[in-house]
VOPAGU-2260 file (C-alpha; in pm, 1 decimal, decimal comma):
REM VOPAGU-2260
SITE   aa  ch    i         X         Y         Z
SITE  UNK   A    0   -6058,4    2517,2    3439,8
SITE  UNK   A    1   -5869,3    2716,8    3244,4
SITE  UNK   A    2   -5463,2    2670,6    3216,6
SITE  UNK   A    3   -5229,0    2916,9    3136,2
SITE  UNK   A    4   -5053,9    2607,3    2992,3
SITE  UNK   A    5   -5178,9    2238,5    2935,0
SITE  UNK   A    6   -4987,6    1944,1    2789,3
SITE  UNK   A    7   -5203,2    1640,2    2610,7
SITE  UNK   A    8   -4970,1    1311,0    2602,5
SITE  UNK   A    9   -4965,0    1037,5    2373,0
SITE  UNK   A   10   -4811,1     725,4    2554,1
SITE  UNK   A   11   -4812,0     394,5    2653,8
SITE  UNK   A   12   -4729,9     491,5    2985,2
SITE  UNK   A   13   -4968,1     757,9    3136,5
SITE  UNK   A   14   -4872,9     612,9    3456,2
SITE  UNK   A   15   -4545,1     803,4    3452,5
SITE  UNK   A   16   -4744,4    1157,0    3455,4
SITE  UNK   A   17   -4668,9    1405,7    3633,4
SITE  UNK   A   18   -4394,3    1196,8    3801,9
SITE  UNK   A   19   -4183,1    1469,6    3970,4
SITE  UNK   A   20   -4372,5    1729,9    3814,5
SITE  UNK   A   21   -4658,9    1634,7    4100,8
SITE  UNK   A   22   -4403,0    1783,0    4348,9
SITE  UNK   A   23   -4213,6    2110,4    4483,6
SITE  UNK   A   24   -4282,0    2461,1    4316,6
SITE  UNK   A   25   -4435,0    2269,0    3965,5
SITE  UNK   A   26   -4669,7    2015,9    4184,7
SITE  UNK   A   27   -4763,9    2375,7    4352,4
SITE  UNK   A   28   -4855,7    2509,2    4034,8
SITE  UNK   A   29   -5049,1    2224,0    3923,4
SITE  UNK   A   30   -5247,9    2241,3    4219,6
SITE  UNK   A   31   -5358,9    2593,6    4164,6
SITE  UNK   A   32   -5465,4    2564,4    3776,0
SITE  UNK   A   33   -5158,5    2760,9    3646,9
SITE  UNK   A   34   -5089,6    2447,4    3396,1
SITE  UNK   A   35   -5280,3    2096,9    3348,7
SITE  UNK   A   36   -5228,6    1800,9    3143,3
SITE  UNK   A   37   -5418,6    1496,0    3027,7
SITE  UNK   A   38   -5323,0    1150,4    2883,0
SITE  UNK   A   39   -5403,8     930,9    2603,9
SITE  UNK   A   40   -5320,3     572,4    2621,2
SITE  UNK   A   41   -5187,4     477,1    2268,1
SITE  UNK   A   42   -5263,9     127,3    2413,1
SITE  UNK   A   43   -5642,5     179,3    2393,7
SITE  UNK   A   44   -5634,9     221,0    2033,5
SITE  UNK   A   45   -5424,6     -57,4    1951,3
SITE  UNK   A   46   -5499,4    -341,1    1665,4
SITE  UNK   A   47   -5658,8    -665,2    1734,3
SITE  UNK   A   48   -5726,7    -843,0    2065,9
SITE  UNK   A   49   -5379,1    -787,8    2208,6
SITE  UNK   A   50   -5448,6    -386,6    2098,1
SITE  UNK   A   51   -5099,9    -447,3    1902,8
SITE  UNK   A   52   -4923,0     -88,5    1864,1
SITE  UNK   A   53   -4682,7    -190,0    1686,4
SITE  UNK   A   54   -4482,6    -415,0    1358,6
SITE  UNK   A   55   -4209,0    -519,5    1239,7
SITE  UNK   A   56   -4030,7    -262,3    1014,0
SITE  UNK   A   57   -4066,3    -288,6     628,6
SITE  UNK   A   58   -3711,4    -351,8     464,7
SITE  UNK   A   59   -3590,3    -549,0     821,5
SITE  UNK   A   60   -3411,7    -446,9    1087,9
SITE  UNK   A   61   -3403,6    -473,1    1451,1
SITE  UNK   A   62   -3699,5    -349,9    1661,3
SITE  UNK   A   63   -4072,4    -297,7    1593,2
SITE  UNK   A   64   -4199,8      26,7    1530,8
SITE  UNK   A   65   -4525,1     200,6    1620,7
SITE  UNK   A   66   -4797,8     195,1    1382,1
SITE  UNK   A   67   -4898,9     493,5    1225,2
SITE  UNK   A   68   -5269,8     425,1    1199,7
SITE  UNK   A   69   -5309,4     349,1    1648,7
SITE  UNK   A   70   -5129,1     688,3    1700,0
SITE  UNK   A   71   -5344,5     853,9    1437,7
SITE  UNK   A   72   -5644,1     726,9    1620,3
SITE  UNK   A   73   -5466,3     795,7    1973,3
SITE  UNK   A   74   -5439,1    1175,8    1883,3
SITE  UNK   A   75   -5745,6    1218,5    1671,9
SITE  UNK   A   76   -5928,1    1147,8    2001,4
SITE  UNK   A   77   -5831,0    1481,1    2134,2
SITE  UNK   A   78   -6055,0    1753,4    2096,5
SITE  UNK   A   79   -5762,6    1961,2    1944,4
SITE  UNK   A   80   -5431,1    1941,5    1907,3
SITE  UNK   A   81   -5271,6    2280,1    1749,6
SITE  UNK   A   82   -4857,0    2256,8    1873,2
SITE  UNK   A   83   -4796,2    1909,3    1826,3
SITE  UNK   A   84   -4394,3    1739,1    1978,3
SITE  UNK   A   85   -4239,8    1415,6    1890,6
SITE  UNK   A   86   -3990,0    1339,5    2107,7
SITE  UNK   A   87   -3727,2    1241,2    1916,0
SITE  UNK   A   88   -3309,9    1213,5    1913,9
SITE  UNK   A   89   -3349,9    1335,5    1636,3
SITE  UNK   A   90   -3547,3    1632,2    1652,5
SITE  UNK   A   91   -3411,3    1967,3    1646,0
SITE  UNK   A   92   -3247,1    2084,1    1991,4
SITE  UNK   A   93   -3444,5    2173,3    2271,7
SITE  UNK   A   94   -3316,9    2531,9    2386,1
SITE  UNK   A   95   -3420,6    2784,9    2598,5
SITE  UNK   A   96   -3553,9    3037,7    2337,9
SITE  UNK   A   97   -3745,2    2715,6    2221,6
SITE  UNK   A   98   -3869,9    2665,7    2552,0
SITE  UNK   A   99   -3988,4    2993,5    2585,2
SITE  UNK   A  100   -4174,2    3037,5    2261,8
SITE  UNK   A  101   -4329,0    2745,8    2404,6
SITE  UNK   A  102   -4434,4    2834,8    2742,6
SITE  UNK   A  103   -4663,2    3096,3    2581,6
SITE  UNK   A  104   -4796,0    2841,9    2366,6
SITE  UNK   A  105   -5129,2    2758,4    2552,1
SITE  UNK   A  106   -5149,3    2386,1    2423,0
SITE  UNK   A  107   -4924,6    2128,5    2334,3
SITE  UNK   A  108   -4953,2    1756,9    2246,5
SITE  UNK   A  109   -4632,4    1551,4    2271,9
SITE  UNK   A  110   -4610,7    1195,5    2139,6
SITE  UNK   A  111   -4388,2     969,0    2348,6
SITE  UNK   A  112   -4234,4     670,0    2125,2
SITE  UNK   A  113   -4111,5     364,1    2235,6
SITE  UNK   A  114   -3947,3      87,3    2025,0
SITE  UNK   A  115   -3765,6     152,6    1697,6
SITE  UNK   A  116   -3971,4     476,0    1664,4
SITE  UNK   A  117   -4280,0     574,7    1504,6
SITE  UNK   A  118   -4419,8     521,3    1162,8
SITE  UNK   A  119   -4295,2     824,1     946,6
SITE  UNK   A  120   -4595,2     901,6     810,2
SITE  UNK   A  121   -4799,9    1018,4    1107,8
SITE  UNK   A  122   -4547,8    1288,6    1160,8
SITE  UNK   A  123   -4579,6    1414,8     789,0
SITE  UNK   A  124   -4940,2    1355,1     796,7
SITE  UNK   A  125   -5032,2    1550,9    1104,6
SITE  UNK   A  126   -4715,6    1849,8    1095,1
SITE  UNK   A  127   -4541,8    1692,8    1406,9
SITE  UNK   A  128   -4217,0    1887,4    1495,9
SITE  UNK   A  129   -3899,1    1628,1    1618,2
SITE  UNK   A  130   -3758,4    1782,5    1931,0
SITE  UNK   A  131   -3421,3    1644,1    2104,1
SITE  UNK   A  132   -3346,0    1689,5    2476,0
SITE  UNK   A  133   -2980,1    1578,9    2397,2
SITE  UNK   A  134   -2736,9    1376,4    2206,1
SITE  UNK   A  135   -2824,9    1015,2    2331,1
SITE  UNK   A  136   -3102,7     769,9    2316,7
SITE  UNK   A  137   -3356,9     682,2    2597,2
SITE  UNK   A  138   -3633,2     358,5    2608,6
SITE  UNK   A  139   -3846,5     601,5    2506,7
SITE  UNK   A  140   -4040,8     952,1    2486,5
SITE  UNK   A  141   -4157,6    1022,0    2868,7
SITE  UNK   A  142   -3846,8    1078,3    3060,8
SITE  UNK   A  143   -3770,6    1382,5    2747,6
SITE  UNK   A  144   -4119,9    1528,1    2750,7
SITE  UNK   A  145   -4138,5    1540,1    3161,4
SITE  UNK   A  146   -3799,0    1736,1    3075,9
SITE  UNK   A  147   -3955,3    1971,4    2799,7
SITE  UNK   A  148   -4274,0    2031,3    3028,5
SITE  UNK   A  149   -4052,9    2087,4    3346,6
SITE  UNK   A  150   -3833,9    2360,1    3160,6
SITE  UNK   A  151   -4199,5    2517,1    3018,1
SITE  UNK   A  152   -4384,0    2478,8    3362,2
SITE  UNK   A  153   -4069,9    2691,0    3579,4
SITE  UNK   A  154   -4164,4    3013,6    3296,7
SITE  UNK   A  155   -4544,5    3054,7    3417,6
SITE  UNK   A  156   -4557,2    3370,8    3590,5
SITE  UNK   A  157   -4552,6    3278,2    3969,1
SITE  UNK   A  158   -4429,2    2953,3    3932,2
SITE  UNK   A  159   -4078,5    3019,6    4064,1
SITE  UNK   A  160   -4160,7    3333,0    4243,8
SITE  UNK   A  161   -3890,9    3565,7    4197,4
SITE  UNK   A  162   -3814,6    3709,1    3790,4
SITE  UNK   A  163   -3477,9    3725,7    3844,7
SITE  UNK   A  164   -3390,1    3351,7    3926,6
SITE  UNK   A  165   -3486,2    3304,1    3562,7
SITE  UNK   A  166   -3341,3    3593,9    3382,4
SITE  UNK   A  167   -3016,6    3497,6    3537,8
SITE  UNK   A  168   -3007,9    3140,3    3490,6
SITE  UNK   A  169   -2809,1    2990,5    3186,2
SITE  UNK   A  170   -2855,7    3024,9    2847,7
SITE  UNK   A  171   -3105,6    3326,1    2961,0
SITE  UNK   A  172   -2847,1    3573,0    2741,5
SITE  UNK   A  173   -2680,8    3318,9    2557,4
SITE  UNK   A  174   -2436,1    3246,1    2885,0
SITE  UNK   A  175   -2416,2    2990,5    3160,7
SITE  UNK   A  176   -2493,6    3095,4    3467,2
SITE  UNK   A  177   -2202,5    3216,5    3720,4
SITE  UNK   A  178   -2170,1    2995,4    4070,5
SITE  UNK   A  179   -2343,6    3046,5    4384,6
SITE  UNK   A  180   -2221,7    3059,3    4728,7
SITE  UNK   A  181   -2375,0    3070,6    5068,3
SITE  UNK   A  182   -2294,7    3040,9    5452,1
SITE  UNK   A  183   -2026,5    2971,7    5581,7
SITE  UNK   A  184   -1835,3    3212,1    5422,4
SITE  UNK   A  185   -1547,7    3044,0    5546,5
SITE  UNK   A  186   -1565,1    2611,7    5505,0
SITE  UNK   A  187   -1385,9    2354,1    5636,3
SITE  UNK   A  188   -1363,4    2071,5    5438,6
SITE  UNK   A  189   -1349,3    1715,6    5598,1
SITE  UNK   A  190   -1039,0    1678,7    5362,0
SITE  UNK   A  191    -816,0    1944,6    5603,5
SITE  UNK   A  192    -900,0    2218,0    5315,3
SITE  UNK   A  193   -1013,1    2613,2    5374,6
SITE  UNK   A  194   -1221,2    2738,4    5106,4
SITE  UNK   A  195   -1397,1    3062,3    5106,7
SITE  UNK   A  196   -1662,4    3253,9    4956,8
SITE  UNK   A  197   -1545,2    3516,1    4733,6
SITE  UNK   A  198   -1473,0    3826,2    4922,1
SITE  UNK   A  199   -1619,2    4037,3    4645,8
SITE  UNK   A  200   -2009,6    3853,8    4752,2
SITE  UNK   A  201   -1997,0    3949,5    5089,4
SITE  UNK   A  202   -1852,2    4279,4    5030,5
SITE  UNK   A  203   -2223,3    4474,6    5005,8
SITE  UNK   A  204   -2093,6    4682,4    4665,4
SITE  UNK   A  205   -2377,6    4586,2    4451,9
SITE  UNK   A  206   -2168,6    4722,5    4132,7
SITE  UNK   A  207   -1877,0    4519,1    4222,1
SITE  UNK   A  208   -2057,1    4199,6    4265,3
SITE  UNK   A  209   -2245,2    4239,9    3933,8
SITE  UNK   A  210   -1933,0    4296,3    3740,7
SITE  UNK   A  211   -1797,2    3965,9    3922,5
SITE  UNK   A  212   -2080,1    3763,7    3814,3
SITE  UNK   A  213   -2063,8    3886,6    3431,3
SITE  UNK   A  214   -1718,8    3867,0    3398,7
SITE  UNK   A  215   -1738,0    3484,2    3572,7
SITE  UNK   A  216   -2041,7    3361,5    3320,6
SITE  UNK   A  217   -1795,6    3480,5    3069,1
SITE  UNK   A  218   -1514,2    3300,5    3158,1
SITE  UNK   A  219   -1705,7    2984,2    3222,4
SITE  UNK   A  220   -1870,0    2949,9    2875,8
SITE  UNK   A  221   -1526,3    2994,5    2715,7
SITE  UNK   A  222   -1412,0    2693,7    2929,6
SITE  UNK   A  223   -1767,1    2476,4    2925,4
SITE  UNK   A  224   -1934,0    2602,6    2619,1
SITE  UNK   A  225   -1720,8    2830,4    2354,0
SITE  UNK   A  226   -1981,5    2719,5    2099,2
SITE  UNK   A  227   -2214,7    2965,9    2259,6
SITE  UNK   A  228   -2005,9    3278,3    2251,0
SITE  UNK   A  229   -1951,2    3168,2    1867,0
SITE  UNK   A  230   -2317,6    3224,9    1856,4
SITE  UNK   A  231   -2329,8    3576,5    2005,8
């Protein structure tokens, strides 16, 4: 079958994919073909009769740290690999214009490390880009790259059903996204408070409510995220 989008995975873990990915609107899409994915079990093409993965560091330190040969071996068992991830700290941020360049990529292989790392030279051999879902460390690479495909998966045409949830959604033109309310439009809180809906949502002028929402992302980048409007 062909995918509009398919992920190949380089792990010691294939048992964590899809994870949540298997469920809701992505699980959905999964199901119909829109996107696919298949895993390699570093583990398989490990050294020795323990299938070791991974060594001590050269020059000390704490940790082991994945062999460069077994991941070599890992991806050259893939019958291509064109877009090729590291998830990495790292790496360079994941964004949303990132993830949309790569949501029209048709293939991607990510590696998932675990460990210290990986050996530096697999990533200079084979042209792997570092990408970082954040500013902190994890065990290892599976948790980011079920983030990375999750964010790619929700831009397949059809996937989330309506164009505009995703044009409107933060960072979609460089904002965050403005708050949402819903029924009641009047709520009692279990604390003794009132708190309504803003008037403006419920008052059926179309042109009033869009100028609400625009001037609202606005103001809540310049309190949550002013490095963004530094950007624009």
């Amino acid at each position: 079958m062909k995918h509009k989008l398919n992920f190949n995975i380089l792990t010691l873990f294939p048992e964590m994919f899809p994870g949540s990915l298997g469920m809701s609107l992505a699980g959905k899409a999964l199901e119909r073909g829109d996107w696919g994915y298949s895993t390699v079990n570093i583990r398989d093409y490990g050294i020795g009769t323990h299938n070791a993965v991974d060594d001590a560091p050269y020059g000390g330190g704490a940790g082991m740290v994945m062999r460069a040969d077994v991941i070599e071996s890992a991806l050259l068992s893939l019958p291509k690999a064109v877009r090729k991830i590291y998830l990495s700290p790292r790496g360079k941020p994941l964004t949303q214009n990132l993830v949309q360049e790569l949501a029209a990529t048709p293939d991607i292989t990510l590696l998932c490390g675990r460990y210290e790392g990986v050996d530096q030279r697999v990533l200079d051999a084979y042209d792997f880009e570092e990408v970082s879902i954040g500013d902190y460390v994890l065990s290892g690479g599976e948790p980011a790259a079920l983030i990375l495909m999750d964010a790619c998966i929700r831009l397949l045409d059809g996937v989330m059903g309506n164009s505009e949830t995703v044009s409107e959604e933060s960072f979609s033109n460089g904002l965050l996204e403005y708050p949402h309310y819903t029924r009641p439009a009047e709520w009692q809180t279990r604390c003794g408070d009132t708190l309504d809906a803003p008037k403006v949502l419920t008052s059926g002028d179309h042109k009033k409510i869009a100028a609400w929402r625009d001037e609202e992302r606005l103001d809540i980048t310049r309190k949550i995220r002013p490095d963004l409007l530094e950007k624009k």
